[in-house]
DSSP file (Angstrom, degrees, kcal/mol; ACC not computed):
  #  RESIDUE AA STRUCTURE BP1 BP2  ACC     N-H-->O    O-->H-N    N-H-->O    O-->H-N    TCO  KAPPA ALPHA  PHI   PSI    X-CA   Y-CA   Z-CA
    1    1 A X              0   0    0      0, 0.0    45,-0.7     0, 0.0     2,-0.4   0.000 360.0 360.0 360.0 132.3  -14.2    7.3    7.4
    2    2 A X        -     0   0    0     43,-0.2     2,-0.5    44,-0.1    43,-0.2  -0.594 360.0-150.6 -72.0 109.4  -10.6    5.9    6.5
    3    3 A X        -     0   0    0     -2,-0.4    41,-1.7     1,-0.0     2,-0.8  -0.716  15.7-139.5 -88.7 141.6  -10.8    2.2    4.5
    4    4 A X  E     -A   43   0A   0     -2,-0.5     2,-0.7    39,-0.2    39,-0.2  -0.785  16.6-166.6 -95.8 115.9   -7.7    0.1    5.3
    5    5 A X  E     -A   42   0A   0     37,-2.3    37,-1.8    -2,-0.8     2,-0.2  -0.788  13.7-173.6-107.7 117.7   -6.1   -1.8    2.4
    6    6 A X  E     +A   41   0A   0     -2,-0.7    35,-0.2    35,-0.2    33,-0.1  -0.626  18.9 157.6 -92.8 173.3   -3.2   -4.7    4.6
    7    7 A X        -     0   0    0     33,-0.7     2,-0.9    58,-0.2    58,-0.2  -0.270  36.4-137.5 154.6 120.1   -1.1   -6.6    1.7
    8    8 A X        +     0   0    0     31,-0.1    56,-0.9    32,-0.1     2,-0.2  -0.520  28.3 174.0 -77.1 109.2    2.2   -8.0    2.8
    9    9 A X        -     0   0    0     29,-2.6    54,-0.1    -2,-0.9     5,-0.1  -0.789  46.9 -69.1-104.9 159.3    5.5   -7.4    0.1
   10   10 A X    >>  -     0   0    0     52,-0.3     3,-0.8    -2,-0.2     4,-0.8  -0.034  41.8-116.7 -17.3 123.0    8.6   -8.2    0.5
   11   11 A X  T >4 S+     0   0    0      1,-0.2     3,-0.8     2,-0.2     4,-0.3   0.947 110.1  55.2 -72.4 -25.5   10.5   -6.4    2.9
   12   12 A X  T 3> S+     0   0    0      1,-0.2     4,-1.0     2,-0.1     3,-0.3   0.850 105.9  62.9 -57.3 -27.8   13.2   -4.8    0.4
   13   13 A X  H <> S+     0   0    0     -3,-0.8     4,-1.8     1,-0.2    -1,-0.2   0.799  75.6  81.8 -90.1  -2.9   10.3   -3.6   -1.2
   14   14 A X  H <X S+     0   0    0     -3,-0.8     4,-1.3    -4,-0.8    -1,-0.2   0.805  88.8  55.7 -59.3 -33.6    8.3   -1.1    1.2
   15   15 A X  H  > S+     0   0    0     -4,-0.3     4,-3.5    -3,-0.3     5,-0.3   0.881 107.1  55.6 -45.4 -60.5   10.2    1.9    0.7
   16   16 A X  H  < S+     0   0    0     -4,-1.0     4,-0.3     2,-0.2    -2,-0.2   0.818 105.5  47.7 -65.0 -17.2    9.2    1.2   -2.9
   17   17 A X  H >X S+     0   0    0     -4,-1.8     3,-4.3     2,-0.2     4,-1.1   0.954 110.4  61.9 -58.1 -81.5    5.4    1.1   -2.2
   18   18 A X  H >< S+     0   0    0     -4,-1.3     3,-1.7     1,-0.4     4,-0.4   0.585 106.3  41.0 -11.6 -72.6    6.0    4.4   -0.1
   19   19 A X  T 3< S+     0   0    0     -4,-3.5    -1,-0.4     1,-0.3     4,-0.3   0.342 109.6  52.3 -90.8  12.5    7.0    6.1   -2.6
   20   20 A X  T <> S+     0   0    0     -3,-4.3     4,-0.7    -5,-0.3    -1,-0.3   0.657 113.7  52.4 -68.7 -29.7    4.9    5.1   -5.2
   21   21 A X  T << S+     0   0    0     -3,-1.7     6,-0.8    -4,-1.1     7,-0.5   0.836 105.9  46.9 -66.9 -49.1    2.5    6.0   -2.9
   22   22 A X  T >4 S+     0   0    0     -4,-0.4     3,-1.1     1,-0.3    -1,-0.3   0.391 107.5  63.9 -99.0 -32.5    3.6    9.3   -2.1
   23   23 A X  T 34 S+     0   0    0      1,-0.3    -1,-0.3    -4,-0.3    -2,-0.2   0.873  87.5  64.7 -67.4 -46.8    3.9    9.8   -5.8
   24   24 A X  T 3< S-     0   0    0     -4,-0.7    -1,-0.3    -3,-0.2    -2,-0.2   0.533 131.2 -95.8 -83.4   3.2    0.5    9.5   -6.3
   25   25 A X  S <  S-     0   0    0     -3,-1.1    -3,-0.2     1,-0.1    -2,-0.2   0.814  80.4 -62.2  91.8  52.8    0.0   12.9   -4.0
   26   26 A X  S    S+     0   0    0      1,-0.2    -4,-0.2    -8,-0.1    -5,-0.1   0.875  76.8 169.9  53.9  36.7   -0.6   10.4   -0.9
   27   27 A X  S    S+     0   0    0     -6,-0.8    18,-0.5    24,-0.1     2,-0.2   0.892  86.0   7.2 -46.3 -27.4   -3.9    8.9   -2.7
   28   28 A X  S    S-     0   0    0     -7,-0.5     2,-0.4    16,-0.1    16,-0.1  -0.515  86.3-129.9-142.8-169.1   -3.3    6.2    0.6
   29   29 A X        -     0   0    0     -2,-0.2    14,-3.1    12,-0.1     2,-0.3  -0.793  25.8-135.4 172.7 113.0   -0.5    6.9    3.4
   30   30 A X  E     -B   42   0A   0     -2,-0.4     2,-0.3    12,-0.2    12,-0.2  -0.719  21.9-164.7 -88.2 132.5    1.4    3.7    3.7
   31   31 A X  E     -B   41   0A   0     10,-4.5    10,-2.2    -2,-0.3     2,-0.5  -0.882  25.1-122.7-116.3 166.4    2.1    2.5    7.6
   32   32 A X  E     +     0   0A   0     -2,-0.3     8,-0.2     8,-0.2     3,-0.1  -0.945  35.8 170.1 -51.5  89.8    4.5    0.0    8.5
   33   33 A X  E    S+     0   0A   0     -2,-0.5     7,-0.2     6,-0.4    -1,-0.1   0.697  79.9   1.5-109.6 -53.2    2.5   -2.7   10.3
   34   34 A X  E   > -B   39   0A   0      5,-1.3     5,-3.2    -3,-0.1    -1,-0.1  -0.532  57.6-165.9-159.0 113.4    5.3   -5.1   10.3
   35   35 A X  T   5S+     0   0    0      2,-0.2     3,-0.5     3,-0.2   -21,-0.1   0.631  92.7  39.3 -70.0 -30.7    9.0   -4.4    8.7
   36   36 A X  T   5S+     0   0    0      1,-0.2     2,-1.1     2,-0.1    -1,-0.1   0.883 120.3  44.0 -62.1 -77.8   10.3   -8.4    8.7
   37   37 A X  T   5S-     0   0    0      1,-0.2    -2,-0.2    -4,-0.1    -1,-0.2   0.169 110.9-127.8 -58.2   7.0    7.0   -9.8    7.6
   38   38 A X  T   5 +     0   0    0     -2,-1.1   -29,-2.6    -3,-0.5    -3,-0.2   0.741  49.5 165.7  59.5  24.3    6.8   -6.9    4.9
   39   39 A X  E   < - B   0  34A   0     -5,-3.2    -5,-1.3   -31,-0.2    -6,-0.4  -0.662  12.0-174.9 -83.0 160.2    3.0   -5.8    6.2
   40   40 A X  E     -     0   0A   0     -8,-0.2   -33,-0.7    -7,-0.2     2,-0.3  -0.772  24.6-151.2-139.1 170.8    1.7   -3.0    5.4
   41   41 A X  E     -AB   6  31A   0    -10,-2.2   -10,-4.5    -2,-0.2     2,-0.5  -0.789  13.7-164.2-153.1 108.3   -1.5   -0.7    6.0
   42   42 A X  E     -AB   5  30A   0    -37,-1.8   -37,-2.3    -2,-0.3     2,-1.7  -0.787  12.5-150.9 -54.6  97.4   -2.6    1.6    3.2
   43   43 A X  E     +A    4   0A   0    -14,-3.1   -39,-0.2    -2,-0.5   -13,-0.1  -0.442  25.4 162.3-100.1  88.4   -4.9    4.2    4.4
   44   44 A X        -     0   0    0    -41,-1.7     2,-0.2    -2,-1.7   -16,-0.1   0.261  36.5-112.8 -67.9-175.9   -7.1    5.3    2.2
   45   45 A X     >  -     0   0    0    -18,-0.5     4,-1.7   -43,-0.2   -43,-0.2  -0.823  44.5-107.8 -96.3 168.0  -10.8    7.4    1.9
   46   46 A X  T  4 S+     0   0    0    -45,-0.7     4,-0.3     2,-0.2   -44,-0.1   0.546 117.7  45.1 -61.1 -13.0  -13.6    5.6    0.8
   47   47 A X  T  4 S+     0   0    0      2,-0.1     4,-0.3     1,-0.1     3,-0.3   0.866 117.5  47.5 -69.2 -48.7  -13.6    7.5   -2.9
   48   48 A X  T  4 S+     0   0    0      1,-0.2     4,-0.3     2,-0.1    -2,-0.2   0.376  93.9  74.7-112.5 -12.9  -10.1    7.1   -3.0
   49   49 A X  S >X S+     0   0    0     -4,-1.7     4,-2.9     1,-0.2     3,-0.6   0.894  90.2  60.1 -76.2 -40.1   -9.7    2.9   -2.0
   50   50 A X  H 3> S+     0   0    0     -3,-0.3     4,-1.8    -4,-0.3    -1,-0.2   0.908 109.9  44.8 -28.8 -58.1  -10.8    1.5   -5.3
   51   51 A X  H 3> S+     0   0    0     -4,-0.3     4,-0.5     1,-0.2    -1,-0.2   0.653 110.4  51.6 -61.3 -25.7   -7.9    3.5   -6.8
   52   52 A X  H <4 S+     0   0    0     -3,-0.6     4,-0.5    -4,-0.3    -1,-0.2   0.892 107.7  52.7 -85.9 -33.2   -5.3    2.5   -4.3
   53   53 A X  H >X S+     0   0    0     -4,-2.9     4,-2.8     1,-0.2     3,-1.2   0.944 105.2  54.4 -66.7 -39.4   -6.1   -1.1   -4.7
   54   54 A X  H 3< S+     0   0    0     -4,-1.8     4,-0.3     1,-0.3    -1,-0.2   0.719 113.4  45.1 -55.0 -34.6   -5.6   -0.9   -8.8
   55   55 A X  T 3< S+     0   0    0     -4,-0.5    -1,-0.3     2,-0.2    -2,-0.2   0.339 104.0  59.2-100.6  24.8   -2.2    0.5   -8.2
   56   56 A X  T X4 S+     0   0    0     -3,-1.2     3,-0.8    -4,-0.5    -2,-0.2   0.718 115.7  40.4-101.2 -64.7   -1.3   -1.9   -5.6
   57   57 A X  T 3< S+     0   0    0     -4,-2.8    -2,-0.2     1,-0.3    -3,-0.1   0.344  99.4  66.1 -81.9  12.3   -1.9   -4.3   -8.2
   58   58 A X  T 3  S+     0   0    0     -4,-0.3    -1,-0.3     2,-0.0    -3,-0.1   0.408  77.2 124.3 -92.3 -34.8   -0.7   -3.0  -10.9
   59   59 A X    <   -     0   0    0     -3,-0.8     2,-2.5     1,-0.1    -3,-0.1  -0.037  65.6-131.3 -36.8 125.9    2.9   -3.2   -9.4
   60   60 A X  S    S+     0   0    0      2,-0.0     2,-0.2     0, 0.0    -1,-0.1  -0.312  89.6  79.0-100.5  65.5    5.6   -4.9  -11.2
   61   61 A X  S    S-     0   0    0     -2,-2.5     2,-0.2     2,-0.0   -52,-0.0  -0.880  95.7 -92.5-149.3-176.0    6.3   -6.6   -7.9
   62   62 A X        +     0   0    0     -2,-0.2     2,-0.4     2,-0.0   -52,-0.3  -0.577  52.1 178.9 -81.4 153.4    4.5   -9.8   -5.9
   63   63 A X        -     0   0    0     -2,-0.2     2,-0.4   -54,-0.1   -54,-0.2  -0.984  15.9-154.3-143.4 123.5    1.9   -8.1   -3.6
   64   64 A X        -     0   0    0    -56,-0.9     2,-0.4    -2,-0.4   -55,-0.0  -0.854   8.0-147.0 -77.7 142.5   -0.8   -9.9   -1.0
   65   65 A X              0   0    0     -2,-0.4   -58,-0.2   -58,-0.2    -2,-0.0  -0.996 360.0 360.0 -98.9 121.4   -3.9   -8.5    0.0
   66   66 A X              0   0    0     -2,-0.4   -59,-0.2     0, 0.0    -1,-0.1   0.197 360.0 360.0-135.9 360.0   -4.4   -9.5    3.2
């Protein structure tokens, strides 16, 4: 079963989530939820959400969890 991590950036920054993301050999699969309002949906596994959330916040950018 997939956990879903939402947290809203900027919009300039969502590309840069991506590929951080994508970096990490797609530890979560970032969707696009909404491109003004800068939501996002990280889709993790349940092993694997702990880990996504820690680099989520780890980001040298402002981040909501939502």
């Amino acid at each position: 079963m997939a956990e879903s991590v939402y947290i809203r950036v900027a919009p300039q920054y969502i590309n840069f989530v991506n590929q951080i993301m994508e970096g990490y050999e797609y530890l979560g699969v970032v969707t696009t939820v909404n491109r003004t309002e800068g939501l996002l949906v990280v889709r993790a596994t349940p092993d694997t959400c702990a880990d996504v959330r820690e680099i989520l916040r780890k980001l040298p950018l402002p981040i909501e969890f939502v």
